[in-house]
C-alpha positions as CSV (number, residue, x, y, z in Angstrom):
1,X,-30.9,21.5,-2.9
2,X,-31.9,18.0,-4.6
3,X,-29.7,15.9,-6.9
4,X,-30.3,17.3,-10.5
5,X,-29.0,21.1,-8.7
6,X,-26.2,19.6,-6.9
7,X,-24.7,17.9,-9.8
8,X,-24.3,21.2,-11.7
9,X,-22.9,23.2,-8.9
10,X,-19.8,25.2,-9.4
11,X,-18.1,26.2,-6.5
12,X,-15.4,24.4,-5.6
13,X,-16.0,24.5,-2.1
14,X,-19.1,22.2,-2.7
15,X,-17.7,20.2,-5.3
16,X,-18.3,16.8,-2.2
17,X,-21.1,17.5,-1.6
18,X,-21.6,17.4,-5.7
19,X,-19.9,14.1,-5.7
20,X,-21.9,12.7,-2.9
21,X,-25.3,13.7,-4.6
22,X,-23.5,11.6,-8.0
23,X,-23.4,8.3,-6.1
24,X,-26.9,8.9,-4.6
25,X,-28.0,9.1,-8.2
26,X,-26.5,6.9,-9.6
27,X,-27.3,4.3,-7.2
28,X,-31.2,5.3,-6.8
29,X,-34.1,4.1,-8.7
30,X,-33.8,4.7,-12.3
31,X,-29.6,5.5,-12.0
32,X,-26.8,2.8,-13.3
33,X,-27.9,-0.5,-13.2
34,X,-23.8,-1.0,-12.5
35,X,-23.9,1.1,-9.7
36,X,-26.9,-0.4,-8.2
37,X,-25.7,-4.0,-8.3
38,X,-22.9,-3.3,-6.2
39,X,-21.7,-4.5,-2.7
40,X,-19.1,-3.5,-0.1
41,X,-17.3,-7.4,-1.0
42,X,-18.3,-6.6,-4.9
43,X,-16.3,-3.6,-5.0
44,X,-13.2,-4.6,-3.3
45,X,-10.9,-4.8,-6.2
46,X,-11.8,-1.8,-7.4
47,X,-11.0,0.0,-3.7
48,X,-7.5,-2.2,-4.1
49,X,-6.5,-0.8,-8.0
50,X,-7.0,3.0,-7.4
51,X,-5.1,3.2,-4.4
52,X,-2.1,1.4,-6.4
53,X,-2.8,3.6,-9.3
54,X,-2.7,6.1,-6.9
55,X,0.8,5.1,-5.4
56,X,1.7,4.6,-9.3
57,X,1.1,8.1,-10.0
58,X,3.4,9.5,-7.2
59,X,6.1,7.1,-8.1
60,X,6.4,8.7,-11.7
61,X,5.9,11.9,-10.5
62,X,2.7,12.4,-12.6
63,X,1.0,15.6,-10.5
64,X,-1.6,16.0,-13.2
65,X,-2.4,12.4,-13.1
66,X,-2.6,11.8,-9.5
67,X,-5.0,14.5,-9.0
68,X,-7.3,11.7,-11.4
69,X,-6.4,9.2,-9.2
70,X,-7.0,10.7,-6.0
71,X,-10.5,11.5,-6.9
72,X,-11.0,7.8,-7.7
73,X,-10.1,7.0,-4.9
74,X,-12.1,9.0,-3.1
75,X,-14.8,7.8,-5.0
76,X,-14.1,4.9,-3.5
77,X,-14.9,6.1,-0.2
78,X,-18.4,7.9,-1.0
79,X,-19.1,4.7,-2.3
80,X,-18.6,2.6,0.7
81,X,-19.8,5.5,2.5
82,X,-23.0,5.2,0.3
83,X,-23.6,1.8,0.9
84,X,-23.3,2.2,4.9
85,X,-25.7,4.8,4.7
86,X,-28.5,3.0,2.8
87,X,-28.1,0.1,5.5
88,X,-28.8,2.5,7.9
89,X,-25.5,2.2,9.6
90,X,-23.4,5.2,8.9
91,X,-22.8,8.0,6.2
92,X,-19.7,10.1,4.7
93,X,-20.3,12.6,7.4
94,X,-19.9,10.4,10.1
95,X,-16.8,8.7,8.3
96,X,-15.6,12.1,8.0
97,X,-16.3,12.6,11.8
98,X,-14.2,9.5,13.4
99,X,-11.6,10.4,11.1
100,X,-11.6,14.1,12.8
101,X,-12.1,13.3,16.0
102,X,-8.9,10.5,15.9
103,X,-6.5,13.2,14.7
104,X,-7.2,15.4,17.2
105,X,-7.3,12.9,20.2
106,X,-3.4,11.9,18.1
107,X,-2.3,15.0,18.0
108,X,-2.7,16.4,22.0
109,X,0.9,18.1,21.1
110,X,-1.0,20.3,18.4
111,X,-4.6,20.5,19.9
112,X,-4.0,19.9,23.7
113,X,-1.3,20.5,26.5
114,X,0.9,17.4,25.7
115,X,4.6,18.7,24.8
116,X,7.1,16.3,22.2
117,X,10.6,17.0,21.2
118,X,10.9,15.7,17.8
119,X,8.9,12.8,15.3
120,X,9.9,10.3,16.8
121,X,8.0,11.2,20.3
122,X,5.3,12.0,18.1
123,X,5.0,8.8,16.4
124,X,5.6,7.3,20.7
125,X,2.5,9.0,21.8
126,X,0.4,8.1,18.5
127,X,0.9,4.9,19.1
128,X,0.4,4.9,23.1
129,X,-3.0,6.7,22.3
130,X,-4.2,4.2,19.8
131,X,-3.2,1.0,21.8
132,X,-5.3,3.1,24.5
133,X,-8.1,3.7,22.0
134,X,-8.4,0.3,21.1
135,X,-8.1,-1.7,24.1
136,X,-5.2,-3.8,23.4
137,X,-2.7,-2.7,26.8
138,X,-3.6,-6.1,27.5
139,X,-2.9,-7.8,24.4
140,X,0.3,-9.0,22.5
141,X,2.1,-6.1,21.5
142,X,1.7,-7.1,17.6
143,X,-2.1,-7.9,18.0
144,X,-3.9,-7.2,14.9
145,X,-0.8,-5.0,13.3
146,X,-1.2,-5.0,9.2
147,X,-4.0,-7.7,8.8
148,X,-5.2,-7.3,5.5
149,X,-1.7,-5.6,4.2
150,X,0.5,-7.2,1.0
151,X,2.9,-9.3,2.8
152,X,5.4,-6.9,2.3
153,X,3.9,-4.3,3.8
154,X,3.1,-6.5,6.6
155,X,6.6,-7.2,7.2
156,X,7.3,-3.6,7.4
157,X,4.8,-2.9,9.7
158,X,5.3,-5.6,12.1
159,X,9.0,-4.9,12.2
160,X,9.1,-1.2,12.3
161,X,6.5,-2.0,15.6
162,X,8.8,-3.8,17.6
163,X,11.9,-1.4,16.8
164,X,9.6,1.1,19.2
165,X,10.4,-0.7,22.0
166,X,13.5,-1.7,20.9
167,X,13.5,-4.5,19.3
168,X,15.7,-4.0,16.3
169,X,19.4,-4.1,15.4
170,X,21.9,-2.3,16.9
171,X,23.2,-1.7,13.4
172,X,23.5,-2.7,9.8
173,X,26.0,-5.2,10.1
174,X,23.8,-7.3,12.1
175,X,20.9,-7.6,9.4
176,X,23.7,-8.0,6.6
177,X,24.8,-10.9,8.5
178,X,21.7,-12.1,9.0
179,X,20.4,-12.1,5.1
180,X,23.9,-14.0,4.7
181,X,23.0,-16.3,7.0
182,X,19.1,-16.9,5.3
183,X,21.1,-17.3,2.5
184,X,23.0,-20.1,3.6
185,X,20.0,-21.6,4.7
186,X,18.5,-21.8,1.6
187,X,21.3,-23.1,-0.3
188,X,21.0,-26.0,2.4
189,X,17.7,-26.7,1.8
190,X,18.1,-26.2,-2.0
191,X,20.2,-29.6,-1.8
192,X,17.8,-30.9,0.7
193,X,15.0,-31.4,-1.7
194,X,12.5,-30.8,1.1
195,X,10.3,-28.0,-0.5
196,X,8.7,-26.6,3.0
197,X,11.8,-25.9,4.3
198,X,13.1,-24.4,1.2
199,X,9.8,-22.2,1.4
200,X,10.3,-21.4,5.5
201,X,13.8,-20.8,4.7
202,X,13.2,-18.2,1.7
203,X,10.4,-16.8,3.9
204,X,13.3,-15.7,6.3
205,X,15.6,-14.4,3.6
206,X,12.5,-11.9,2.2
207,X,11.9,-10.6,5.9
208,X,15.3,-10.1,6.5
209,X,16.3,-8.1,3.2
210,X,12.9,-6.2,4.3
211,X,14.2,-5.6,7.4
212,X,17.5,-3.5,5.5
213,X,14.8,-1.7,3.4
214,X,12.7,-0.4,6.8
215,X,16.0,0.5,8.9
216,X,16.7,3.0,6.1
217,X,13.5,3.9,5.8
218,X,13.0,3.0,2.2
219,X,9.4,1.1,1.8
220,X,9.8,-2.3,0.2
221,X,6.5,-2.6,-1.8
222,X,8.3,0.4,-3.5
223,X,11.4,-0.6,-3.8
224,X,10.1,-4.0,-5.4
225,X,8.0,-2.0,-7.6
226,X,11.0,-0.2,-9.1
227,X,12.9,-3.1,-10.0
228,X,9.6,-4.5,-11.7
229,X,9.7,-1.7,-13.7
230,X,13.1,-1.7,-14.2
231,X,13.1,-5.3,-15.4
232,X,9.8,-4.8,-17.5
233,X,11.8,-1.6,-19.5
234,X,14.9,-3.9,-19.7
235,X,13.2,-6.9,-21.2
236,X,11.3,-4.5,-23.9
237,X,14.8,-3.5,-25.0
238,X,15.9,-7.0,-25.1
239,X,13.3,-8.1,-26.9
240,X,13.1,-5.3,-29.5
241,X,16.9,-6.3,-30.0
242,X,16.2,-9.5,-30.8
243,X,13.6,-8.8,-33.4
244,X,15.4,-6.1,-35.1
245,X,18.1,-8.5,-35.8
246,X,15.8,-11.4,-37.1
247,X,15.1,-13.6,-33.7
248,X,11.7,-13.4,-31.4
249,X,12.0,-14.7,-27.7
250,X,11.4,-18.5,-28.6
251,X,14.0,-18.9,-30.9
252,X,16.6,-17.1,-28.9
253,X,19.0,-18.9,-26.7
254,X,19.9,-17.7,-23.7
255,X,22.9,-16.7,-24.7
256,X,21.2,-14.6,-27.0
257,X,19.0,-13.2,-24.6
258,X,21.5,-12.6,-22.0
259,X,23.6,-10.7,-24.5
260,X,21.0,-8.1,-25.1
261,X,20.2,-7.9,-21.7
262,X,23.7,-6.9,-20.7
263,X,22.9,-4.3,-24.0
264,X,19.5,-3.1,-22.2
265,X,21.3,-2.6,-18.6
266,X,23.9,-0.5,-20.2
């Protein structure tokens, strides 16, 4: 079946191989110029967006939406897939394959003889078979963990790593008293002057209020996210406020301002 035949096929149950035949298209002789142009490095950003317009979607529980999102950001994939395959290194199907293969060889509870009592055994041997996988027995215990993550997510990750062998907080108390005492370190170094340490010391009071968000398994870049939006609704209302009685933001005190935002939060 060649391109043109592909691209009108209606069965659902071909409807990737469709898309696949789409990116060969368009990035073949006489396709998109666009398309054509484009690099792994080029095409980063794009990779990026979708899978935060995807995680946008979900948020606002928009089902109809994030089925639009998901299949950008699979195209996202066939892409990168498609410009593997053109180099002659790899293609979707072999993409597909590793992918495969790892969940079984992660899942010996499911597709082999290995036994597990609960998710957190599961989440034990997934990560015993990947160090294994990988070759890092013999490295530090956080080698290569997140790289390329937000931050945040970094954060998350790196901490939620060591809590698996134990490293972690007996209990709540003990990371409350901790972000007090970041806390207290940055109001020293706030009368310090001495911007680094200000900056090391707020670094410590962002990992530790992370640290909260992962014990009770709440996800921080979420969480975050929330309050942005919250904030962003809040500051619409305010603003509108202010405008409907004759002010815009750069007249207003902030008296003014603060008045309608206690309006907006209630």
């Amino acid at each position: 079946m060649n391109d043109e035949e592909m691209i009108d096929c209606p069965e659902d149950s071909k409807q990737l191989t469709r898309l696949r035949a789409i990116m060969h298209r368009l990035r073949a002789p006489g396709g998109c110029p666009w398309d054509a142009e484009q690099t792994h490095q080029s095409i980063i950003s794009n990779l990026i967006e979708e899978a935060y317009e995807t995680v946008d979607a979900i948020q606002r529980s928009d089902w109809e939406h994030l089925k639009e999102e998901l299949g950008d950001l699979l195209l996202q994939v066939v892409f990168h897939s498609e410009l593997a395959e053109e180099a002659g290194r790899y293609s979707f199907d072999d993409v597909a394959r590793v992918v495969s293969d790892k969940l079984i060889r992660r899942h010996p509870h499911v597709y082999g003889g290995s036994e597990v009592s609960d998710t957190d055994a599961v989440l034990r041997q997934w990560d015993t078979i990947k160090r294994q996988e990988k070759g890092d027995e013999e490295k530090p215990y956080l080698h290569h963990i997140g790289k390329g993550l937000p931050a945040m997510l970094r954060s998350a990750k790196l901490q939620k790593k060591a809590a698996k062998v134990g490293f972690d907080w007996p209990d709540d108390r003990g990371v409350v008293d901790k972000i007090r005492e970041e806390l207290e370190e940055v109001e020293v170094e706030l009368q310090s002057g001495d911007q680094d340490r200000l900056g090391d010391e707020i670094g410590d009071l962002l990992f530790s209020v992370v640290n909260l968000a992962r014990r009770h398994k709440l996800d921080p870049e979420v969480l975050l996210e929330m309050t942005n939006l919250k904030f962003e609704s809040r500051f619409a209302t305010m603003h509108k406020a202010l405008i409907d009685q004759g002010n815009d933001l750069e007249s207003s005190s902030l008296d003014e301002m603060e008045q309608k935002w206690q309006e907006a939060k209630s």
